[in-house]
C-alpha positions as CSV (number, residue, x, y, z in Angstrom):
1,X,183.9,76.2,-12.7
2,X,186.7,73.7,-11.8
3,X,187.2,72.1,-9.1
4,X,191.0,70.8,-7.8
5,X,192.0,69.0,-5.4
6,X,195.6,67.6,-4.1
7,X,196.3,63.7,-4.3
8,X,198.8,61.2,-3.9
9,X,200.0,58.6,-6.6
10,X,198.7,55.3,-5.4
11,X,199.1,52.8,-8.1
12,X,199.8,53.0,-11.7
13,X,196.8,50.9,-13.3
14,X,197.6,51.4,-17.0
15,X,200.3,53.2,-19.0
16,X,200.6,53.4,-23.1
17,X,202.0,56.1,-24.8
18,X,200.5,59.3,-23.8
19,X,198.8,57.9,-20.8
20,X,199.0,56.5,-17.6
21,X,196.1,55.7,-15.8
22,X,196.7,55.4,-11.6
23,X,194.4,55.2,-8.4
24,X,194.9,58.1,-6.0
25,X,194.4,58.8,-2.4
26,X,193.5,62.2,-1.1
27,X,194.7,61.6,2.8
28,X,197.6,63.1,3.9
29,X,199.2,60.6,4.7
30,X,200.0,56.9,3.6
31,X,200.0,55.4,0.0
32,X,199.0,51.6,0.4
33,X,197.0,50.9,-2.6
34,X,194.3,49.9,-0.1
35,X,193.8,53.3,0.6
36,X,193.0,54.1,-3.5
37,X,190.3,56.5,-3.3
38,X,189.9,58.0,-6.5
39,X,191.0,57.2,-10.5
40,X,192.8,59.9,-12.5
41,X,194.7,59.9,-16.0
42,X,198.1,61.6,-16.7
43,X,198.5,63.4,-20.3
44,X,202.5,62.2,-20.5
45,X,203.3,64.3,-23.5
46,X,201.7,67.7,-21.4
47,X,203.1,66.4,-17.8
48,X,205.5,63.9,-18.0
49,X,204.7,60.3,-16.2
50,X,204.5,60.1,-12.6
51,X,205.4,57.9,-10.2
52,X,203.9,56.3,-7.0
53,X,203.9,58.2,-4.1
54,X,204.3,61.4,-6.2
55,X,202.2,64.5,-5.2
56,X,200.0,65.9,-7.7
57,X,197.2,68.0,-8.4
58,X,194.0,66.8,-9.7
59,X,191.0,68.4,-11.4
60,X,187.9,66.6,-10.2
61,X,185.2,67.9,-11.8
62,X,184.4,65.2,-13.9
63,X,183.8,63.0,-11.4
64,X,181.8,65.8,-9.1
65,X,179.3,66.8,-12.3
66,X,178.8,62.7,-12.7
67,X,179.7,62.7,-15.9
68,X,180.1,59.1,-17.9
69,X,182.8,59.0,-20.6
70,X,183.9,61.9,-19.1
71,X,184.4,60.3,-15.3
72,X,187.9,60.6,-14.5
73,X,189.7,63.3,-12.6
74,X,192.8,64.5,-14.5
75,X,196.1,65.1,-13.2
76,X,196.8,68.6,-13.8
77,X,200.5,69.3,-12.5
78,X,203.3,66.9,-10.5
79,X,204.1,68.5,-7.5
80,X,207.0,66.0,-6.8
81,X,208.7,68.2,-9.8
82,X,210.1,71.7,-10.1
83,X,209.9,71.4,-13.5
84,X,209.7,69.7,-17.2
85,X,210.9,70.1,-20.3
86,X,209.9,68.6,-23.6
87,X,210.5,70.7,-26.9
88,X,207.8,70.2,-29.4
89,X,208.9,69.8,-33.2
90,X,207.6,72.9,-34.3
91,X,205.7,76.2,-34.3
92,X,201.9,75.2,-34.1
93,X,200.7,75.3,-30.7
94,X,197.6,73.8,-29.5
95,X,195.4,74.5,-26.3
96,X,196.3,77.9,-26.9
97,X,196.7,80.4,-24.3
98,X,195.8,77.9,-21.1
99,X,198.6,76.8,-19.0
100,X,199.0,73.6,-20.8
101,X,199.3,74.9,-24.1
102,X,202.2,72.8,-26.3
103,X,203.7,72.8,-29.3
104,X,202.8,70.1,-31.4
105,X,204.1,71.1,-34.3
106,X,201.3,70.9,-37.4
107,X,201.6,68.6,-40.7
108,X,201.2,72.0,-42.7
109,X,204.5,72.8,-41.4
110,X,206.6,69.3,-42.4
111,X,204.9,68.6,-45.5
112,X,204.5,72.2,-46.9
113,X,205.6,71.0,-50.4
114,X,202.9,68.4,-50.7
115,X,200.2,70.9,-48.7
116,X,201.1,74.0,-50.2
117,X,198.4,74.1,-52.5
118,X,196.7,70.4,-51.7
119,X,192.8,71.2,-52.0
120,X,191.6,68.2,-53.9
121,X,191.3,64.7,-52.3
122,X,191.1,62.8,-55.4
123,X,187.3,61.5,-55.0
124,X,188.2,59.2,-51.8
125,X,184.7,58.5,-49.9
126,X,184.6,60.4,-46.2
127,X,182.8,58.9,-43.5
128,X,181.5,61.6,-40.9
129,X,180.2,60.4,-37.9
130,X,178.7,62.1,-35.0
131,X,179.7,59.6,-32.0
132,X,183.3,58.2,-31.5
133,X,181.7,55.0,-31.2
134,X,180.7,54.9,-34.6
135,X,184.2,55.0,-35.4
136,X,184.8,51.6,-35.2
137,X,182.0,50.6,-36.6
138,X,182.5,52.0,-40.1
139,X,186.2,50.9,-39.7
140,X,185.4,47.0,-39.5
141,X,182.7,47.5,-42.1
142,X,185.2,48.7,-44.4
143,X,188.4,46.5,-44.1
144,X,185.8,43.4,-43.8
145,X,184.9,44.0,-47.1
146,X,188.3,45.9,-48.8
147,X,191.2,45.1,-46.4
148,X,193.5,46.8,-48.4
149,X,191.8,50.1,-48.1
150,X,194.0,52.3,-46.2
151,X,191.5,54.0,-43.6
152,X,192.6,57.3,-41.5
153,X,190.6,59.0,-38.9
154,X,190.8,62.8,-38.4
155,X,189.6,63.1,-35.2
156,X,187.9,66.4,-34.6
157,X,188.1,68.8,-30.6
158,X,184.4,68.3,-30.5
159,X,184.9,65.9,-27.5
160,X,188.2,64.9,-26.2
161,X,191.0,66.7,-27.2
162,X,194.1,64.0,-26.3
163,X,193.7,61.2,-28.4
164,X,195.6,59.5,-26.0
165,X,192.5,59.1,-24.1
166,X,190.4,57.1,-26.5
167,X,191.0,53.4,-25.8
168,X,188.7,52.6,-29.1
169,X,191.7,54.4,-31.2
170,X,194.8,52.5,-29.8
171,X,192.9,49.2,-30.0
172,X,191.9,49.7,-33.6
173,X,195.7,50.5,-34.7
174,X,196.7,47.6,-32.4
175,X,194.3,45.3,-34.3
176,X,194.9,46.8,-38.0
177,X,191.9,48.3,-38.6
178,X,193.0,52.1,-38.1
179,X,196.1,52.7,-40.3
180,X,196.8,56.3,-39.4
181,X,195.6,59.3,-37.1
182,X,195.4,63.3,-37.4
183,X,194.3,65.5,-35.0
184,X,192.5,68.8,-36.0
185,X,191.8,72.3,-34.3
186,X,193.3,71.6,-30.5
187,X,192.6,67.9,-30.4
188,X,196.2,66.2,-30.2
189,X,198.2,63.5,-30.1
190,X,198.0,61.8,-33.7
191,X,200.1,60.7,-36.3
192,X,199.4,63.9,-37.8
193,X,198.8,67.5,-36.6
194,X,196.3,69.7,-38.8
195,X,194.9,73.3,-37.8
196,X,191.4,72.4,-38.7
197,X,189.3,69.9,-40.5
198,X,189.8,70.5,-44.0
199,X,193.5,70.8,-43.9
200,X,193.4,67.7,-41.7
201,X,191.4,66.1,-44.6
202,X,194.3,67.1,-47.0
203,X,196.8,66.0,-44.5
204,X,195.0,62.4,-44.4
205,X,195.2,62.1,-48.3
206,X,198.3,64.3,-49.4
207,X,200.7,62.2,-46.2
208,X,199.3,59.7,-44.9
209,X,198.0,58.1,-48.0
210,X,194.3,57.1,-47.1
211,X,192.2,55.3,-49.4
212,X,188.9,56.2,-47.3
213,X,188.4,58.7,-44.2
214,X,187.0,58.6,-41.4
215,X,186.0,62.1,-39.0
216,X,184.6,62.1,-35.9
217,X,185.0,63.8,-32.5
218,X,187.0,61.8,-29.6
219,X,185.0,60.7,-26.4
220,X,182.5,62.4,-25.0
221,X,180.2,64.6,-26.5
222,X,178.3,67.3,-25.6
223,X,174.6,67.8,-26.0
224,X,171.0,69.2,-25.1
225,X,167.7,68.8,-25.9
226,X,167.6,71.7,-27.9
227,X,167.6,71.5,-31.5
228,X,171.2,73.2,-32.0
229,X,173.2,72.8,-28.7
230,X,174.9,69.5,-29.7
231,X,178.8,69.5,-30.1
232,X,177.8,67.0,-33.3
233,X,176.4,69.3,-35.9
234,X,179.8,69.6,-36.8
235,X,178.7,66.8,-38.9
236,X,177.2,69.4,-41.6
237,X,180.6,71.9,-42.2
238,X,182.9,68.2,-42.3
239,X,180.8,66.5,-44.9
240,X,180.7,70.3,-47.0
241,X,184.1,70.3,-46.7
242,X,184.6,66.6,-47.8
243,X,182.4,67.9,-50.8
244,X,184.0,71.0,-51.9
245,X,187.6,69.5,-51.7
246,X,186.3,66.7,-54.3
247,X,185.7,63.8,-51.8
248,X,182.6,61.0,-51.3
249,X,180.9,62.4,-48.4
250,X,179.1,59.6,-46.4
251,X,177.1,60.8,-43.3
252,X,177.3,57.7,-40.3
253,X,173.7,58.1,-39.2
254,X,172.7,57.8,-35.8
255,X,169.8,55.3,-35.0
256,X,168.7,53.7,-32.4
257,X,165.4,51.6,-31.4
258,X,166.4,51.4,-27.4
259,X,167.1,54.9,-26.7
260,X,164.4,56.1,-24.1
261,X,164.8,59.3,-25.1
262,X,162.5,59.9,-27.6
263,X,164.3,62.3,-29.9
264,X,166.8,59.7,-30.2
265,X,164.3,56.9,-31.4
266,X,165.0,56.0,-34.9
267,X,167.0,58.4,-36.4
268,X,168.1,61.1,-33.9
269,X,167.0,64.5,-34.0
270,X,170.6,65.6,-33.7
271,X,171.8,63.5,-37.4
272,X,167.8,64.7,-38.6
273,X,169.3,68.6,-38.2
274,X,172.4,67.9,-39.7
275,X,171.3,66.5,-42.8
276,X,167.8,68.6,-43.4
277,X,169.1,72.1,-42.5
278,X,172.8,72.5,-41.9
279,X,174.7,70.9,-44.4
280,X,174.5,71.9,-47.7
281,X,176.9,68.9,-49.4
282,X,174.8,65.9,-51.1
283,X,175.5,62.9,-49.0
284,X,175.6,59.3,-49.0
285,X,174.1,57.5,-46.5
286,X,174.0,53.4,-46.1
287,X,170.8,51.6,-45.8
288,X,171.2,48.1,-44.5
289,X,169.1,45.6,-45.8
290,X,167.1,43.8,-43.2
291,X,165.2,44.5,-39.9
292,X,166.1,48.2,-39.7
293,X,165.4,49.1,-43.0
294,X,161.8,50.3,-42.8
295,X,162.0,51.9,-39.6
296,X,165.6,53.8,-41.5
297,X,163.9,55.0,-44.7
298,X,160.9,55.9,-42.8
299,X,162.5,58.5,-40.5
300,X,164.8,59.7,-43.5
301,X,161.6,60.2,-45.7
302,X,159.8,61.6,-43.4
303,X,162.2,64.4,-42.2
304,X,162.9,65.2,-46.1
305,X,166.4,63.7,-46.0
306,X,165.9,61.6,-48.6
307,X,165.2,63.9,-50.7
308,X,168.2,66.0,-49.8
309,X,170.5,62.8,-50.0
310,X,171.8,59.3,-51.9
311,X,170.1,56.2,-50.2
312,X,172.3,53.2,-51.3
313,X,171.2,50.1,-50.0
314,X,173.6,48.0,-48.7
315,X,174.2,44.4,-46.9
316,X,174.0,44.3,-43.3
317,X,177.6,44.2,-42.4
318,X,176.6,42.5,-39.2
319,X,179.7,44.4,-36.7
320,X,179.0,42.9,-33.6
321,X,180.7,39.9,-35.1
322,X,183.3,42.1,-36.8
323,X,183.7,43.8,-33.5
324,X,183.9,40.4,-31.7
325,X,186.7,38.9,-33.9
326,X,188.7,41.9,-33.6
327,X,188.1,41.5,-30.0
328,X,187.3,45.6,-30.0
329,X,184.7,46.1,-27.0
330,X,182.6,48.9,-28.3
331,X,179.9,50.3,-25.8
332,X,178.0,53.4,-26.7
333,X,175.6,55.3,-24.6
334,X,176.4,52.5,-22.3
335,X,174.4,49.8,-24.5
336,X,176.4,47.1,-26.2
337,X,175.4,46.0,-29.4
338,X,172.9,43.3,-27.9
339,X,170.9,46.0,-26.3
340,X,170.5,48.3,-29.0
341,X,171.5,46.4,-32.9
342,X,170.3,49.3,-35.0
343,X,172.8,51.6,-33.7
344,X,176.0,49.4,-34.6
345,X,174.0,48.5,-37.9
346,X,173.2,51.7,-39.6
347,X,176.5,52.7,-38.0
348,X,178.6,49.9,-39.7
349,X,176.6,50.4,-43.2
350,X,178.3,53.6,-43.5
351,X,181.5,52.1,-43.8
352,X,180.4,49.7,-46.3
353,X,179.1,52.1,-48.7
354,X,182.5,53.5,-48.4
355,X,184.2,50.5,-49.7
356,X,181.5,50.5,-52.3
357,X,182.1,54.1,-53.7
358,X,186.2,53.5,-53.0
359,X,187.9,53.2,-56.3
C-alpha cells in the first residue's frame, strides 16, 4: 500500500516541460537547501509547478520498497494551493477513476477523418522492444544508417505512465533521433494520445507520418522469476498487432552475457516466452555479425525461435559509439555498454534490420 508523507519544496533541481525535479525536506521547519533530505518529481500537466518553500504532499514508496528506476518519491498534491485548473482538449480521459485522472484528449478524436477506418500501416517495419533502454538503441541504429527515416515511438503503460519522466525520450527528440511520440492505454504525455496500442500504431502512421516504429514501455518494468509475471510479454500482442494491421514486425531481443541472473544469460527467458509461445505474428529479428553471433543463434535455435521467426543477419551497428556521438547516456539494468556489449548490440541490430526492410 502507499505510503505519504508531507514535505517542503527545497530546491528546484531540474524543470522541462512536464517536469520539475526538486529536493525536499520533511522538518517542520526551515527550507535552506542544506537541509534537502529527499528528491521528488512534480507531474506539471496533473499538478501544476511548484515553487520553493511550497508545502506538498509526497508519496514515498518508491524510495521505501528501494526500487531503482523507480526511486523517486512523487509529489502528489500542493498544499500551498486551494486549487488548479487546466482544461484538457478533449473527451478521452486517462488514469481513469483515481484522483489524478485528466483529460488528455485522444488522437482518435482530432484526426477522426484520417482514423475513421485507418487499419493498414502500409508495410512500415515495427520495432517492439521489451526495455525502454532498447529504445535508443534501435533509434541510432536506424537514423545512422537511413537518416531520413521518420522514426516514432508509441510508448506503451507497461512501466511509466508520464512520458515526462523518461529522460532517454526528451534527449532523443532534443538530438534528432526521435521525431514524434504517442502514448497508448493510460501512459501520457506524447505528441499523440491513442486508447491502446493498435490505434496508437495507426495514429503513428495515419498523423504523424512515420517511416519506421518503435513500441516499448517507459521506465521501469516490472518482473518475476516466473515464466509469465513480466510486464514485457506485451511484446507478443504488439508485434501481432504490427502483423495484422500490415506492418514489418521486428522483435528487439533481449541479450545479455553479464547478467548474473541466469535466466537472463544469453537470450532472456522473458524475450524466449515471447517469441516461442505467446505471439503468434512471424517476426524479424537482427543478428549482428560478429562476437555475439554464436552465442545469439544458439539460444534462438535452441528454444525453437528460429524456427518460428526470420533471422537476418545484419552489421554490427556498433551503438555505444552512436550513443556517444549523440551524447545520449544510456544505462540499463545499471550496466553501461562497457559492462555488458551484447545487450546494446543485439538491441541496436533491431533497428538496423528496420532500415533494411524500410521501403
Amino acid at each position: 500500500m502507499p505510503t505519504f508523507r508531507t514535505a517542503t519544496v527545497v530546491t528546484i533541481t531540474e524543470e522541462r516541460p512536464g517536469l520539475q525535479r526538486i529536493e525536499t525536506t520533511f522538518r517542520d521547519a526551515g527550507t535552506t537547501a542544506g537541509e534537502a533530505e529527499g528528491r521528488a518529481y512534480v507531474l506539471t500537466d496533473l499538478l501544476g509547478p511548484v515553487a520553493v518553500g511550497d508545502r506538498v504532499v509526497v508519496n514515498t514508496t518508491a524510495i521505501e520498497l528501494g526500487l531503482g528506476t523507480g526511486g523517486w518519491d512523487v509529489v502528489h498534491w500542493n498544499l500551498s494551493r486551494d486549487e488548479w485548473r487546466s482544461p484538457g482538449p478533449g473527451h478521452s480521459m486517462k488514469l481513469r477513476y483515481t484522483s489524478l485522472q485528466a483529460d488528455t484528449g485522444a488522437a482518435e478524436e482530432f484526426h477522426a477523418g484520417v482514423l475513421a477506418e485507418a487499419d493498414d500501416l502500409d508495410g512500415v517495419p515495427v520495432v517492439v522492444c521489451s526495455l525502454h533502454s532498447q529504445v535508443p538503441c534501435v533509434a541510432v541504429a536506424l537514423k545512422h544508417l537511413r537518416p531520413e527515416l521518420r522514426l516514432a515511438y508509441v510508448m506503451t503503460d507497461a512501466g511509466a505512465l508520464p512520458l515526462a519522466t523518461s529522460d532517454l525520450v526528451a534527449d532523443m527528440k532534443a538530438r534528432g533521433v526521435l521525431d514524434a511520440t504517442v502514448t497508448a492505454g493510460h501512459a501520457f504525455g506524447g505528441d499523440h494520445e491513442a486508447l491502446n496500442v493498435p490505434s496508437a500504431l495507426a495514429v503513428a502512421r495515419r498523423v504523424a507520418g512515420a517511416d519506421v516504429v518503435v513500441v516499448g514501455m517507459g521506465p521501469g518494468s516490472a518482473g518475476t522469476a516466473t515464466r509469465l509475471g513480466y510486464s514485457g510479454l506485451e511484446v507478443a500482442p504488439a508485434l501481432d498487432a504490427a502483423e495484422s494491421l500490415g506492418g514489418r514486425p521486428i522483435a528487439a531481443v533481449r541479450f545479455s552475457l553479464a547478467d548474473p541472473r541466469l535466466r537472463h544469460q544469453g537470450v532472456s527467458h522473458h524475450t524466449l516466452t515471447v517469441l516461442s509461445l505467446l505471439a503468434r505474428a512471424r517476426a524479424t529479428i537482427g543478428v549482428p555479425r560478429g562476437e555475439f553471433e554464436a552465442r545469439l543463434r544458439r539460444d534462438l535455435e535452441a528454444s525453437g525461435v528460429a524456427d518460428r521467426h526470420r533471422l537476418l543477419s545484419v552489421a554490427d551497428p556498433g551503438v555505444p559509439a552512436l550513443l556517444a556521438d549523440h551524447d545520449l547516456h544510456v544505462p540499463s539494468m545499471g550496466r553501461l555498454p562497457a559492462a555488458d556489449p551484447g545487450f546494446y548490440a543485439v538491441a541496436g541490430a533491431a533497428g538496423t534490420a528496420a532500415a533494411h526492410v524500410a521501403r
